[in-house]
C-alpha positions as CSV (number, residue, x, y, z in Angstrom):
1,X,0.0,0.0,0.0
2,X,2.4,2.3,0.6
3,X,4.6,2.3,-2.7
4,X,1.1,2.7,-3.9
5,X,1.0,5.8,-2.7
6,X,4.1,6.3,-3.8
7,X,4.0,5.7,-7.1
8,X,0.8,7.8,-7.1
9,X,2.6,11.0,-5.8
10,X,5.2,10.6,-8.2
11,X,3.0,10.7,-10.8
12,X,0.8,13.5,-10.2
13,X,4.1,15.6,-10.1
14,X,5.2,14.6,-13.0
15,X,1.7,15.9,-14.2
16,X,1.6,18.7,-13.0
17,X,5.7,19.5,-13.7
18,X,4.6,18.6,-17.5
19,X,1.6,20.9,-17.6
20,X,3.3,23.4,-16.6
21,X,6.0,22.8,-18.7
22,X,3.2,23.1,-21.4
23,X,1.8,26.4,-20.7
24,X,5.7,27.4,-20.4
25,X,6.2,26.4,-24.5
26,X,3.4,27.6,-25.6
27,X,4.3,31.1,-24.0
28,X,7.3,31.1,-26.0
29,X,7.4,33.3,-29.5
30,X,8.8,30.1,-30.9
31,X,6.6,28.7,-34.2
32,X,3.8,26.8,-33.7
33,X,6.0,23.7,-35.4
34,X,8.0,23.6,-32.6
35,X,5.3,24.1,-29.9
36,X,3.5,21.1,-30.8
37,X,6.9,19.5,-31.4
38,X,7.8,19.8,-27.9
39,X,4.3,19.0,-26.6
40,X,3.9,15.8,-28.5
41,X,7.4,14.9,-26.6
42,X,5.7,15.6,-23.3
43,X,2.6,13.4,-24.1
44,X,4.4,10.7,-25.4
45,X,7.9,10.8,-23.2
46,X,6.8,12.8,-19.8
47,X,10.3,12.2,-17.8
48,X,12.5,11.8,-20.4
49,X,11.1,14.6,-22.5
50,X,10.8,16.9,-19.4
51,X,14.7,16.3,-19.0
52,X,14.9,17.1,-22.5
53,X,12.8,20.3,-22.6
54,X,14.5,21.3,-19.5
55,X,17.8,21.5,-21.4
56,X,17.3,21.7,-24.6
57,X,13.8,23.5,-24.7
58,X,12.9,26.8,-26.1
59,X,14.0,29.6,-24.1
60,X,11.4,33.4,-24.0
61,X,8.2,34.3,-22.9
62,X,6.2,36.0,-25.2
63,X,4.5,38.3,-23.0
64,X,6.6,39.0,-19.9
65,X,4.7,40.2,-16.6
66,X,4.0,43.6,-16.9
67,X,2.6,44.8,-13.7
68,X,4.4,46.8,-11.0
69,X,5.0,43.8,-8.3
70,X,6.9,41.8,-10.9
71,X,9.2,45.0,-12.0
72,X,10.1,45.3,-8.0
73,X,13.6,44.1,-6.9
């Protein structure tokens, strides 16, 4: 029961790391090409292609924050 639970955590952060790893590419000003590149490697590799992403993955966010809170240092 418990490496159920284990196995179970693991997963759901893996999820959730990959989601927002999504949202993350398709923020980029990269093409579209290589936005559903990069998710298709998500959906079909999540750990391995997260390592991937994570070093070889497109870099910029289209529209950086813009309020006042985020410009404070």
């Amino acid at each position: 029961m418990d490496m159920t639970f284990f196995w179970t955590t693991v997963s759901v952060v893996v999820l959730v790391v990959d989601l927002w790893a999504m949202a993350s590419i398709w923020r980029t000003t990269k093409s579209a090409g290589t936005k559903i590149g990069w998710t298709i490697v998500l959906l079909v590799l999540p750990v391995i292609g997260l390592v991937i992403w994570g070093i070889a993955g497109p870099r910029g966010v289209a529209e950086p924050p813009t309020s006042e809170e985020h410009s404070k240092g």
